[in-house]
C-alpha positions, 0 to 999 in steps of 0.5 A: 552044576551046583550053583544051577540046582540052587538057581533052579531051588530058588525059581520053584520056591519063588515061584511056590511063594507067587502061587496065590494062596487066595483059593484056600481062603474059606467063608470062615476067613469073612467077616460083615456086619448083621442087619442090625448093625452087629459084627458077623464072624462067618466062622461061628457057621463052621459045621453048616451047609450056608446058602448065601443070597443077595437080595432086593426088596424091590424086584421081579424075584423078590418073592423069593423070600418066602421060598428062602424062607420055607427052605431054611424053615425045613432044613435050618432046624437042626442047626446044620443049614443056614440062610445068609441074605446079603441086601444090595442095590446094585440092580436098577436100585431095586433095593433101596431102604435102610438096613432097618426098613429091609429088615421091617419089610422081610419080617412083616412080608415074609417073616424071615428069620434067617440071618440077614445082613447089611445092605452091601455092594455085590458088583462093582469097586465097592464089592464087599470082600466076601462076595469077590471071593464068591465070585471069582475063580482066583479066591474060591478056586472053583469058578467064576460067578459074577453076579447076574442079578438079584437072589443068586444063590451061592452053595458052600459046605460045612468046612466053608469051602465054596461049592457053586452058584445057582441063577437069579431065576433059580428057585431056592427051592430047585432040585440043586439045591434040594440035593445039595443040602440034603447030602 
């Protein structure tokens, strides 16, 4: 009897050690490079609601900036929301600049001014480890949100956990993510 309850400790604690601990990973566990080729420490967000967008210069949905921009216009101001913009070509090559020419092109159309980062890969081998945690159940232990296409909006919380995903089609301004920034 004893040698099955220490089998039986054993298994669970295998077990226990298998379980993937990845769901508990937060956006403060991330880091990337800014527009401008900059180290980015998603922990320095700790305390701000982020939405986190990847964008393109090129597409249908590319006027989207300027509601991103107004959103974070009204809300960004004291310091508890933030906009992360996240360039990717992985739509019909919609964005295809260098990091400096999407910055020139977002600043001189719509005068962001919300954090902007590096052009990255949002689907595929070469997806950037923040966006297989925004996008798969397994790492941010909510749901699975592959990318559609270009400005989906991903919600996370001012402890870093993730929250949701709003559509591509979606505006940044639509009453989900009104409500959530406003709580």
């Amino acid at each position: 009897m004893k040698h099955i309850l220490i089998i039986a400790a054993l298994a669970v604690s295998t077990l226990a050690m298998q379980t993937p601990q990845t769901a508990t990973k937060t956006l403060y566990d991330f880091k990337a490079n800014s527009i401008d080729g900059k180290p980015f420490d998603f922990s320095t967000l700790k305390g701000k609601k982020v939405l986190i967008v990847n964008t393109a210069s090129e597409c249908g949905l590319t006027p989207q900036y300027k509601q991103l921009q107004e959103l974070y216009d009204t809300y960004g101001k004291d310091g508890k929301f933030m906009i992360v913009g996240f360039p990717a070509n992985n739509f019909m090559k919609q964005e295809p600049g260098t990091n400096e020419e999407i910055q020139t092109f977002c600043q001189k159309n719509y005068g962001v001014t919300f954090q902007m980062m590096e052009k990255i890969d949002v689907k595929g081998e070469n997806m950037h480890p923040i966006y297989h945690w925004l996008t798969e159940k397994a790492q941010n232990g909510v749901e699975n949100a592959p990318v559609q296409w270009n400005f989906q909006k991903f919600m996370i919380d001012e402890n870093g956990k993730y929250v949701g995903h709003v559509g591509p089609q979606e505006s940044p301004m639509c009453k989900e993510i009104l409500e959530w920034v406003k709580k």
